[in-house]
ChimeraX commands (.cxc) that place a marker at each C-alpha (Angstrom):
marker #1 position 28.06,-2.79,21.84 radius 0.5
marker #1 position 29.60,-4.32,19.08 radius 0.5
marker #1 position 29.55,-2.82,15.87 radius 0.5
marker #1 position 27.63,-5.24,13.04 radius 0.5
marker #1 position 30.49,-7.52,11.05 radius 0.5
marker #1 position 29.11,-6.02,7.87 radius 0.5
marker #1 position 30.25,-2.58,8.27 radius 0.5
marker #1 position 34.11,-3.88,8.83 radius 0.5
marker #1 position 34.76,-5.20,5.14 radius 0.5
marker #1 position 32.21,-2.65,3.04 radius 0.5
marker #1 position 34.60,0.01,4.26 radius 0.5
marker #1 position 37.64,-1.98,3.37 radius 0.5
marker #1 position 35.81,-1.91,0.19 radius 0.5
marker #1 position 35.75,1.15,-0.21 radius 0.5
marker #1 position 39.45,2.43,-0.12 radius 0.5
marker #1 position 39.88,-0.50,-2.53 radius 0.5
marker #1 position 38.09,1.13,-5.11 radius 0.5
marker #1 position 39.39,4.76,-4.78 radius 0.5
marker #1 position 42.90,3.41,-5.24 radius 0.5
marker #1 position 41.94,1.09,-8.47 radius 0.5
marker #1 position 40.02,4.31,-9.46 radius 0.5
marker #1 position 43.50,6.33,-9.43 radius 0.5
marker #1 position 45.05,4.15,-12.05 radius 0.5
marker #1 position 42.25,2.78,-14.26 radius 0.5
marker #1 position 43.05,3.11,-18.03 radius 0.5
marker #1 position 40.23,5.16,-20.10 radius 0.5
marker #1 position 36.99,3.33,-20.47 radius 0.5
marker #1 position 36.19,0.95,-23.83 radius 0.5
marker #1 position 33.79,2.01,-26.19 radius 0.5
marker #1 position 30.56,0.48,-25.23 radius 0.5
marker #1 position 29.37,-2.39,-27.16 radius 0.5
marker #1 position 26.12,-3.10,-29.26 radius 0.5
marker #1 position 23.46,-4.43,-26.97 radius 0.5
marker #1 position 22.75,-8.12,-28.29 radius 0.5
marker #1 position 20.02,-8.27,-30.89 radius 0.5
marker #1 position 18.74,-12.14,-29.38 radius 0.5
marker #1 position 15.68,-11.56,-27.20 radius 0.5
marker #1 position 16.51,-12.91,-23.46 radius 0.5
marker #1 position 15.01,-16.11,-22.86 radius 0.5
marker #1 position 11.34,-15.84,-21.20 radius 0.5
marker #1 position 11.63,-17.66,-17.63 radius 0.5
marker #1 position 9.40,-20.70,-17.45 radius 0.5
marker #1 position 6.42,-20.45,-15.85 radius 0.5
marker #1 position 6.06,-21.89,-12.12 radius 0.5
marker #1 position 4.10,-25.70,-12.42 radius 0.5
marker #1 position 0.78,-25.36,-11.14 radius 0.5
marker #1 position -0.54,-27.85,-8.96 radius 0.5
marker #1 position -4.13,-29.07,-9.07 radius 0.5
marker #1 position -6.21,-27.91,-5.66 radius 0.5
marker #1 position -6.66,-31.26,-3.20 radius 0.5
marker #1 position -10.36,-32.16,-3.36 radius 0.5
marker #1 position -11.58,-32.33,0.56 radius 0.5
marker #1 position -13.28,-35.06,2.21 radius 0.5
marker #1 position -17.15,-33.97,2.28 radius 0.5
marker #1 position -17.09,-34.53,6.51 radius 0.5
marker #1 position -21.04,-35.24,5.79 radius 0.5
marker #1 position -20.20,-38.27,3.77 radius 0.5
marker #1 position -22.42,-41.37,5.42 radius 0.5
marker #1 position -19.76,-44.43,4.77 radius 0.5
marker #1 position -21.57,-47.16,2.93 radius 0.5
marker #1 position -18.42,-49.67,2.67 radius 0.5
marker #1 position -19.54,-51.87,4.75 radius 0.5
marker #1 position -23.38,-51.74,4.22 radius 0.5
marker #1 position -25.81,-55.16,3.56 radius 0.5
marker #1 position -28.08,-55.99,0.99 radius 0.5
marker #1 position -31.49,-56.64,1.04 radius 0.5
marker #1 position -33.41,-58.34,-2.46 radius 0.5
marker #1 position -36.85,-59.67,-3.04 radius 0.5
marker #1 position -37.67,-63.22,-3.47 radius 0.5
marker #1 position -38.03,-62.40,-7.29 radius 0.5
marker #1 position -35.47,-60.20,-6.75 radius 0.5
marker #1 position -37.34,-57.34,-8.78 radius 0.5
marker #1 position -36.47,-54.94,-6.44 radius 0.5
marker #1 position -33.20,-54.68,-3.60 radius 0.5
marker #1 position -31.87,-52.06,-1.52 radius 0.5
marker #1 position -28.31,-51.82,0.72 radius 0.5
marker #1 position -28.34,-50.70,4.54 radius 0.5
marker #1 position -26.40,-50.63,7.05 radius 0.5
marker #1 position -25.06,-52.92,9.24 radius 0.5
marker #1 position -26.12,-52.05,12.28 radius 0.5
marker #1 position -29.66,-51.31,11.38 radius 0.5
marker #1 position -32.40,-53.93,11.78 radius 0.5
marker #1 position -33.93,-55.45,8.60 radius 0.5
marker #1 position -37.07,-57.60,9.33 radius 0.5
marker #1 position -38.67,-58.62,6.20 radius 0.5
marker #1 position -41.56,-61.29,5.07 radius 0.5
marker #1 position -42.91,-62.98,1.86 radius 0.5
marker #1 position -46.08,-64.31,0.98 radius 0.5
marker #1 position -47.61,-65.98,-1.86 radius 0.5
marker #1 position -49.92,-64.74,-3.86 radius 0.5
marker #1 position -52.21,-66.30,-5.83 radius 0.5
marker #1 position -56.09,-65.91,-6.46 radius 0.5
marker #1 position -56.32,-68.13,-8.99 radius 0.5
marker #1 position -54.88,-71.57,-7.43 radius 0.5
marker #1 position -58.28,-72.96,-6.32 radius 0.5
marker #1 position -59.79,-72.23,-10.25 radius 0.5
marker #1 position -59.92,-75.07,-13.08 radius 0.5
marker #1 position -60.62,-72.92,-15.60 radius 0.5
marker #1 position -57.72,-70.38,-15.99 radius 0.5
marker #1 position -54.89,-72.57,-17.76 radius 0.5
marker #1 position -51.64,-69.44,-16.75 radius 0.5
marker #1 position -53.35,-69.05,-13.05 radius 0.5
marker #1 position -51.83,-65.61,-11.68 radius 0.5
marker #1 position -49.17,-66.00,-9.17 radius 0.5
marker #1 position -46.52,-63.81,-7.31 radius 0.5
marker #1 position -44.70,-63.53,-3.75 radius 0.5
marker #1 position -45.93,-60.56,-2.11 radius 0.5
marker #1 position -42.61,-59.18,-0.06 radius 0.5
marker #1 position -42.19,-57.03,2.86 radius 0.5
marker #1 position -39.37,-55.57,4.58 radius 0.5
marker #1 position -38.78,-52.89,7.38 radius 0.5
marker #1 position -36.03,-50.71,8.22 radius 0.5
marker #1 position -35.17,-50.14,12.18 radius 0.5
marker #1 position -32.43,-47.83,13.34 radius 0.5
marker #1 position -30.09,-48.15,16.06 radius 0.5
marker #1 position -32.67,-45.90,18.18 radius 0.5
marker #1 position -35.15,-48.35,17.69 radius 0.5
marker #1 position -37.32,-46.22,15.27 radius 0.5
marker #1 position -38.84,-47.86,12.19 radius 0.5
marker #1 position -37.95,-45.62,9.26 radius 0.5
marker #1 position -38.63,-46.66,6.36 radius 0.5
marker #1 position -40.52,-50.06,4.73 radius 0.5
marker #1 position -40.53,-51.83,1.74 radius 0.5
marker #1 position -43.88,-53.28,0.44 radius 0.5
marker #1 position -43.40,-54.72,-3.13 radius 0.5
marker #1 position -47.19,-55.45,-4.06 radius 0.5
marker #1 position -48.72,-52.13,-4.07 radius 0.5
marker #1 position -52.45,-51.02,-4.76 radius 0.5
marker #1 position -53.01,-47.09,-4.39 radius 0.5
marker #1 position -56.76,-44.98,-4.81 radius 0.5
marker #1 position -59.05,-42.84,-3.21 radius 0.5
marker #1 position -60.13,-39.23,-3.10 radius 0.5
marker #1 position -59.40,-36.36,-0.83 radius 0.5
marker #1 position -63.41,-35.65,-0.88 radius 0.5
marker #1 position -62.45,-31.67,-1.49 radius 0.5
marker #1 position -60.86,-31.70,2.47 radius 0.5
marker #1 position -56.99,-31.12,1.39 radius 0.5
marker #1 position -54.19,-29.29,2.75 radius 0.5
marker #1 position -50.74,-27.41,1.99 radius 0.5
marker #1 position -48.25,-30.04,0.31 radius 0.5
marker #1 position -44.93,-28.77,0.53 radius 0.5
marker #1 position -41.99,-30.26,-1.48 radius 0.5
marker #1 position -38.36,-29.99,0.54 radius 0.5
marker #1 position -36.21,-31.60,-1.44 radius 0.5
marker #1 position -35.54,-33.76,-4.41 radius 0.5
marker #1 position -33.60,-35.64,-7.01 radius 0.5
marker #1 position -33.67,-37.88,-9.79 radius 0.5
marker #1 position -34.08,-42.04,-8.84 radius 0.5
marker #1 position -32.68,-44.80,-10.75 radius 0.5
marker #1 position -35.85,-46.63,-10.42 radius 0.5
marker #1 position -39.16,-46.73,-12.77 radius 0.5
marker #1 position -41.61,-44.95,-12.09 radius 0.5
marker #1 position -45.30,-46.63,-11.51 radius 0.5
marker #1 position -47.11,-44.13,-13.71 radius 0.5
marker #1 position -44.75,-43.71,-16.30 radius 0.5
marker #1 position -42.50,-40.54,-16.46 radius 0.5
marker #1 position -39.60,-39.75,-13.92 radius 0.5
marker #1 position -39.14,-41.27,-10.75 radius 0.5
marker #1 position -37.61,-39.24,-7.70 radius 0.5
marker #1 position -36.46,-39.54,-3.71 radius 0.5
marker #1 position -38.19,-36.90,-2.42 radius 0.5
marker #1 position -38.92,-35.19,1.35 radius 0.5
marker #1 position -42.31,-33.40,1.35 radius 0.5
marker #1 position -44.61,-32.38,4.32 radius 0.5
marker #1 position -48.70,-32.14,4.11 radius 0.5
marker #1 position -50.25,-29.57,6.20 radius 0.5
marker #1 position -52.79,-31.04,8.96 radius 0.5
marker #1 position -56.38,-29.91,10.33 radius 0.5
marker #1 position -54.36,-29.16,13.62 radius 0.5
marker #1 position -51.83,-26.68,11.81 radius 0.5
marker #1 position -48.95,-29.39,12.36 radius 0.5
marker #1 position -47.44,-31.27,9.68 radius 0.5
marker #1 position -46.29,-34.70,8.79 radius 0.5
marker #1 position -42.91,-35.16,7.28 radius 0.5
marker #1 position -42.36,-38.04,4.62 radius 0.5
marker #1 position -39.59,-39.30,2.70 radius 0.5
marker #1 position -39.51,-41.50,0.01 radius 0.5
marker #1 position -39.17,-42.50,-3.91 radius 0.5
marker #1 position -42.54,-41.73,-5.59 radius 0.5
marker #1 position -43.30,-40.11,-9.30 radius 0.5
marker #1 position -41.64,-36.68,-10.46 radius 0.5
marker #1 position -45.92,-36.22,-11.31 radius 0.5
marker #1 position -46.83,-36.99,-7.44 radius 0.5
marker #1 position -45.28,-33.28,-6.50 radius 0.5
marker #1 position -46.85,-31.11,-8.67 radius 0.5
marker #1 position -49.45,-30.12,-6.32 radius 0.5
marker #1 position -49.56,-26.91,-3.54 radius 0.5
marker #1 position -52.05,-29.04,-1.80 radius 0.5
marker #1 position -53.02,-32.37,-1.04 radius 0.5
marker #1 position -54.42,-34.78,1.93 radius 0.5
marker #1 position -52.55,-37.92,0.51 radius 0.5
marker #1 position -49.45,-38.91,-1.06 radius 0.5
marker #1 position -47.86,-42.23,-2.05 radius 0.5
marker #1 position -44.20,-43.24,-2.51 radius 0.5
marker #1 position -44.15,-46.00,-4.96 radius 0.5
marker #1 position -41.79,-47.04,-8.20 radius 0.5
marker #1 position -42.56,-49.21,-10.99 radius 0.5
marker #1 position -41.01,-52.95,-10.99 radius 0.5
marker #1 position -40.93,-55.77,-13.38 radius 0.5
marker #1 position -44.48,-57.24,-11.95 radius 0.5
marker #1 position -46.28,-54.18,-10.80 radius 0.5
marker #1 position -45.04,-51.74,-8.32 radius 0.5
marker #1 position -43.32,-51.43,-5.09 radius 0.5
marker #1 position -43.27,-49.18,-2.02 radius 0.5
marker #1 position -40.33,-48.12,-0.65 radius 0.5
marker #1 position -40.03,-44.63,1.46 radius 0.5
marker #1 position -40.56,-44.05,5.41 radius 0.5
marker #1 position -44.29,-44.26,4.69 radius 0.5
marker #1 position -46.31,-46.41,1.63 radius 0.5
marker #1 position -49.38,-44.07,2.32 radius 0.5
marker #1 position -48.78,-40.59,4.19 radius 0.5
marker #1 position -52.18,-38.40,5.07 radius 0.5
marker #1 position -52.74,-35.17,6.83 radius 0.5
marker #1 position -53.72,-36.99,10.23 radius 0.5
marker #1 position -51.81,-36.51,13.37 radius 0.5
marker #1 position -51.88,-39.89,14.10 radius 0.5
marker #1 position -48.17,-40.57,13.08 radius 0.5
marker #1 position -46.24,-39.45,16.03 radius 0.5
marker #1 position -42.45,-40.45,14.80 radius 0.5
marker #1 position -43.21,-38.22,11.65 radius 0.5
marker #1 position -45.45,-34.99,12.99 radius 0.5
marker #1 position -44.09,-32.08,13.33 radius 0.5
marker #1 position -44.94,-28.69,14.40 radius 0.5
marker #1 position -43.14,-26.14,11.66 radius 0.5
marker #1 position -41.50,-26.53,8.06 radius 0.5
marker #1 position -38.23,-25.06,10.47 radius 0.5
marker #1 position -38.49,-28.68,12.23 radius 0.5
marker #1 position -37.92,-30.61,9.19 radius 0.5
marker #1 position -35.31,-28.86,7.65 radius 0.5
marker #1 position -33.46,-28.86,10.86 radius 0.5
marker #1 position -34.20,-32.74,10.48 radius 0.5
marker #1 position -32.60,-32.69,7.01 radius 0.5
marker #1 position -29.20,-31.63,8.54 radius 0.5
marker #1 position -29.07,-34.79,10.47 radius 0.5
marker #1 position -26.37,-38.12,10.04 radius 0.5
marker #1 position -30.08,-39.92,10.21 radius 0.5
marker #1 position -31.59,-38.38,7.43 radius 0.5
marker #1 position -28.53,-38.60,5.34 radius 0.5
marker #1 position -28.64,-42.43,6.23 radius 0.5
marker #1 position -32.03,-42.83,4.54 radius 0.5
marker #1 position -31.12,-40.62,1.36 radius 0.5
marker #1 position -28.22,-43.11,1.09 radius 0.5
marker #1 position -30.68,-46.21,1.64 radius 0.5
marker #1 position -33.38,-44.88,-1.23 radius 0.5
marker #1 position -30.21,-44.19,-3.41 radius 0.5
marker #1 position -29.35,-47.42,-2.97 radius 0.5
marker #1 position -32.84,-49.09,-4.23 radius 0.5
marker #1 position -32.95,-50.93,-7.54 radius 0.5
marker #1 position -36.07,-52.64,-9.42 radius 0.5
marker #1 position -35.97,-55.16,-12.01 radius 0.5
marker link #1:1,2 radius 0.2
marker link #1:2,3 radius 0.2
marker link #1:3,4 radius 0.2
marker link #1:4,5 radius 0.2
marker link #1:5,6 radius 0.2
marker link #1:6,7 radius 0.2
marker link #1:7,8 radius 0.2
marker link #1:8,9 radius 0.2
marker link #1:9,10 radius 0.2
marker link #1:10,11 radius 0.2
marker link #1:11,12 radius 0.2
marker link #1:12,13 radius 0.2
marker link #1:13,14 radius 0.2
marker link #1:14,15 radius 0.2
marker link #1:15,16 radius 0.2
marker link #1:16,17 radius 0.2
marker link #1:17,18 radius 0.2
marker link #1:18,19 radius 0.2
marker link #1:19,20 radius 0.2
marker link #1:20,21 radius 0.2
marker link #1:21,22 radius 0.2
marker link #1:22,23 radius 0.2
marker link #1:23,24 radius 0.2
marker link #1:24,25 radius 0.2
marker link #1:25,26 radius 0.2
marker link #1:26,27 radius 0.2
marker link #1:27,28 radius 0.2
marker link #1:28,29 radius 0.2
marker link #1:29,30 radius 0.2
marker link #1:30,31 radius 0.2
marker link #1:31,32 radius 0.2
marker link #1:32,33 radius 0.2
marker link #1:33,34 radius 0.2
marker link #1:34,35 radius 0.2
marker link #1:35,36 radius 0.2
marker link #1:36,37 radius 0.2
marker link #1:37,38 radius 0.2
marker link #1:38,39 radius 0.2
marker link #1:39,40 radius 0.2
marker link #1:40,41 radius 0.2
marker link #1:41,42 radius 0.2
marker link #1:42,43 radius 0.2
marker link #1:43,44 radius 0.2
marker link #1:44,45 radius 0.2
marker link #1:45,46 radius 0.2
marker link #1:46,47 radius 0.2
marker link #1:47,48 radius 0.2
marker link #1:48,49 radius 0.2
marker link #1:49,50 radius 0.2
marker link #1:50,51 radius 0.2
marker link #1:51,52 radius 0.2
marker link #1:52,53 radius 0.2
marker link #1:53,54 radius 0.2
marker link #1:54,55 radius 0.2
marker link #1:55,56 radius 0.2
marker link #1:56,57 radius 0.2
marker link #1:57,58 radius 0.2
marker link #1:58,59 radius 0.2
marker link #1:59,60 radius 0.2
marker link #1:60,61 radius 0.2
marker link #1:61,62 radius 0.2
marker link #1:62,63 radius 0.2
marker link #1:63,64 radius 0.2
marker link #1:64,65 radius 0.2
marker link #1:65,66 radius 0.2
marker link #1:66,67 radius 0.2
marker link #1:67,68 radius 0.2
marker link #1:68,69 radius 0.2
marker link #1:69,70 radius 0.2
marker link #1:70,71 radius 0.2
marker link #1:71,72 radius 0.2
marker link #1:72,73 radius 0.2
marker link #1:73,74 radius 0.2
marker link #1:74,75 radius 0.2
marker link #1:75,76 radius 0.2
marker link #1:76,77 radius 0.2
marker link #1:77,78 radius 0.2
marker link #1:78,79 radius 0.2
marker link #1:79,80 radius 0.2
marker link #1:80,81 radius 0.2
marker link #1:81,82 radius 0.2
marker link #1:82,83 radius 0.2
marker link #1:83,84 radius 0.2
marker link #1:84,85 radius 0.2
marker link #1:85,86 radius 0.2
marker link #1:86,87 radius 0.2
marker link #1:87,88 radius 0.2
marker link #1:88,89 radius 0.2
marker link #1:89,90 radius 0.2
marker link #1:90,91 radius 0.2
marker link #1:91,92 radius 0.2
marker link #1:92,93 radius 0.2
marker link #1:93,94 radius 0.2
marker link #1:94,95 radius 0.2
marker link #1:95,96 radius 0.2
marker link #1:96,97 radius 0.2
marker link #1:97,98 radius 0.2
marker link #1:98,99 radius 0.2
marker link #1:99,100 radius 0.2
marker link #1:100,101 radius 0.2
marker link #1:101,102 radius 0.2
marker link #1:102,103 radius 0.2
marker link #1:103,104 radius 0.2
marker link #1:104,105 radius 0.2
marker link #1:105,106 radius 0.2
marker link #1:106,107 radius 0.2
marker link #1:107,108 radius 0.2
marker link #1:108,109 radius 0.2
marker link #1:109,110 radius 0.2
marker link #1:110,111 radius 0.2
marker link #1:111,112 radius 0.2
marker link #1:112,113 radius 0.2
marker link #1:113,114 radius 0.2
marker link #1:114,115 radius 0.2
marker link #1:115,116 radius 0.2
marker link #1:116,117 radius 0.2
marker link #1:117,118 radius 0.2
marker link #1:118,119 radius 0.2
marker link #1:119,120 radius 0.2
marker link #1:120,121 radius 0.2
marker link #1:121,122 radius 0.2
marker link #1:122,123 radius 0.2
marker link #1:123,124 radius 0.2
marker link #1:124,125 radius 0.2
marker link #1:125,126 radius 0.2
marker link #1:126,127 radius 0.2
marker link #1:127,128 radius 0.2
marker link #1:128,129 radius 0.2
marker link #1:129,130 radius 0.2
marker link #1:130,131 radius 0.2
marker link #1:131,132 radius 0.2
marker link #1:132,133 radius 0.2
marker link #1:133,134 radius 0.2
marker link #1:134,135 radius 0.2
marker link #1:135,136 radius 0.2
marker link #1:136,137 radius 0.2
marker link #1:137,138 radius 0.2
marker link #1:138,139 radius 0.2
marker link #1:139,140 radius 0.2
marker link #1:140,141 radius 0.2
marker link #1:141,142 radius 0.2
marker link #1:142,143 radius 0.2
marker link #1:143,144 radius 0.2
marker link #1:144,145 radius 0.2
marker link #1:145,146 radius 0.2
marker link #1:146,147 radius 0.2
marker link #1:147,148 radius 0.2
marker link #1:148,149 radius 0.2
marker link #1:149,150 radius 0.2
marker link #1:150,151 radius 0.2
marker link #1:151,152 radius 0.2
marker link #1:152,153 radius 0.2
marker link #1:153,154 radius 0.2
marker link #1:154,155 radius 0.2
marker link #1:155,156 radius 0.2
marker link #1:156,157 radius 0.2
marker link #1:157,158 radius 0.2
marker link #1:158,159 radius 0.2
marker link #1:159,160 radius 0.2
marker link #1:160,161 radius 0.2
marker link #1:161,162 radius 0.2
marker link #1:162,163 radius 0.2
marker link #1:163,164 radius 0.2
marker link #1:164,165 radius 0.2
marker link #1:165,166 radius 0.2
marker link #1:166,167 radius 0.2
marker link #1:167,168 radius 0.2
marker link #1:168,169 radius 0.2
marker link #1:169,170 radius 0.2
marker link #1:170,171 radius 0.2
marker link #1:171,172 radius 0.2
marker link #1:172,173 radius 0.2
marker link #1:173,174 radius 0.2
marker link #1:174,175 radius 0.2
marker link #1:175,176 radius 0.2
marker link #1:176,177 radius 0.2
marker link #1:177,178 radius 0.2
marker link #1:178,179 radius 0.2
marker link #1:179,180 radius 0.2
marker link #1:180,181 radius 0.2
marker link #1:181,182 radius 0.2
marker link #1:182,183 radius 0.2
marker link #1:183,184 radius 0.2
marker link #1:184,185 radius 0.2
marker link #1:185,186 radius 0.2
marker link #1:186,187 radius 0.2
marker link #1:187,188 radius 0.2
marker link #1:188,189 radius 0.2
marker link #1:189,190 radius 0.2
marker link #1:190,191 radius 0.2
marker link #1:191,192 radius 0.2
marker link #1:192,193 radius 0.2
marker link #1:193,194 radius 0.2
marker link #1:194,195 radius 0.2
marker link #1:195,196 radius 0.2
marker link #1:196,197 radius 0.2
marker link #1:197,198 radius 0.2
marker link #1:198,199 radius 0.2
marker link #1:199,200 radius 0.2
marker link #1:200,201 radius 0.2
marker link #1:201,202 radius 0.2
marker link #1:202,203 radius 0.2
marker link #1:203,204 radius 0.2
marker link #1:204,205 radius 0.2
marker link #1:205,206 radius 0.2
marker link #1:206,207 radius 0.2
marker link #1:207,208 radius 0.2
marker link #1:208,209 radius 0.2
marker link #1:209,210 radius 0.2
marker link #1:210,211 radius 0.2
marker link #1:211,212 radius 0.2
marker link #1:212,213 radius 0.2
marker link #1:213,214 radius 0.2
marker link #1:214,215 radius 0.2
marker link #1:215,216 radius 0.2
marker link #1:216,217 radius 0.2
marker link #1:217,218 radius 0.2
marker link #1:218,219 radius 0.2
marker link #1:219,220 radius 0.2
marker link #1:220,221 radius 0.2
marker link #1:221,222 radius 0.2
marker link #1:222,223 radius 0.2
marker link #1:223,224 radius 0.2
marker link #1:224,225 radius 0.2
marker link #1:225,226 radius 0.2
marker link #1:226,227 radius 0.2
marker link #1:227,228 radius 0.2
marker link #1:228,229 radius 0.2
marker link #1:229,230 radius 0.2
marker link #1:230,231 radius 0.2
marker link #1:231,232 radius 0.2
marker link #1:232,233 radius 0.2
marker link #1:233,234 radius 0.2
marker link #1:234,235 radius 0.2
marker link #1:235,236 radius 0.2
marker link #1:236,237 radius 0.2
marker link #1:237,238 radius 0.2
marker link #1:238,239 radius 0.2
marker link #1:239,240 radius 0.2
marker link #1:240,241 radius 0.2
marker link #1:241,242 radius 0.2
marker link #1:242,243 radius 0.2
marker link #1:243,244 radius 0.2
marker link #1:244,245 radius 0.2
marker link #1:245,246 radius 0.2
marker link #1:246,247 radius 0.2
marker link #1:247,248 radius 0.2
marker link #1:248,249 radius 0.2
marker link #1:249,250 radius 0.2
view
């Protein structure tokens, strides 16, 4: 075994300094220490963390856009999702001679279709809401929600909200939409509407206008609260939070 190449010239070393020790000439007095403080060392730049990529992100670069014939409301969407939409005109008074401003507007439609071929979520922009539970209601449960750009029909806030209203089979239907902040204020209910203020009235715009406690609704019934939130952590549900985002009235 070789011995390590280090030990070779430390021992060298050594000798060298007994012999220089023989001979050395008395030490000097020692010196004051200087009265300058050392310099502090600069401090090591910090660097500013990398913000990640949120790997949930829904990419909306290349989305469409969708506008009324008035254009007093529009909404993007994607691409590959299929818009069908409709106007018609509306107005009662054309056949009268005796109103001089008759009342007129184009009544629009539009519906969302995914890739799956599911219709999930419409656009109505003429909007008439009423009615009465008659004292039969059920648990209203609020999921989610956050503030919307648009108006509000009552007045007040406006918000894209998910909510779920219990059902007289002990299922529940699932709804999301942008309605007013007001509309969720309730523990039970057996209707609920997702509307917005526009320029000449209101408009509709959520995967349901009108959503009741029936079972009739088979793409939005569900059997547990569990169901829907496990819904909520889909790329599809994120898509439609992104779509009602997108919705703008005039």
């Amino acid at each position: 075994m070789h011995a390590p190449a280090a030990l070779v010239p430390l021992a060298a070393a050594a000798v060298a300094v007994l012999a220089l020790a023989g001979c050395a000439q008395p030490a000097a007095e020692p010196t004051e220490a200087p009265t300058t403080a050392p310099t502090s060392q600069a401090p090591e730049p910090t660097t500013e963390p990398t913000a990640t990529e949120d790997p949930t992100a829904i990419d909306t670069s290349d989305w469409l856009t969708y506008e009324t014939t008035d254009s007093d409301a529009s909404f993007r969407y994607p691409a590959d999702w299929t818009l069908e939409s409709d106007a018609e005109l509306f107005a009662p008074d054309a056949d009268r001679d005796d109103v001089q401003d008759p009342y007129e507007r184009t009544m629009d439609s539009a519906t969302l279709t995914a890739p799956n071929g599911q219709q999930l979520l419409a656009l109505a922009d003429f909007v008439d809401i009423g009615g009465a539970c008659g004292g039969i209601v059920f648990p209203f449960e609020v999921l989610a929600q956050e503030p919307s750009e648009a108006a509000a029909l009552d007045g007040g806030g406006s918000v894209i909200a998910t909510v779920a209203i219990g059902t007289e089979t002990d299922r529940w239907i699932m709804g999301i939409g942008i309605t007013d902040a007001e509309r969720l204020e309730y523990e039970e209910a057996c209707t609920t509407y997702f509307v917005a203020g526009s320029s000449d009235g209101g408009v509709g715009f959520g995967t349901h206008f009108q959503m009741g406690s029936t079972d009739d609704d088979p793409l939005w019934s569900i059997d547990s609260l569990d169901d829907a939130r496990a819904y909520m952590e889909t790329d599809e549900y994120r898509t439609i939070l992104e779509i009602l985002r997108s919705f703008e009235v005039r």
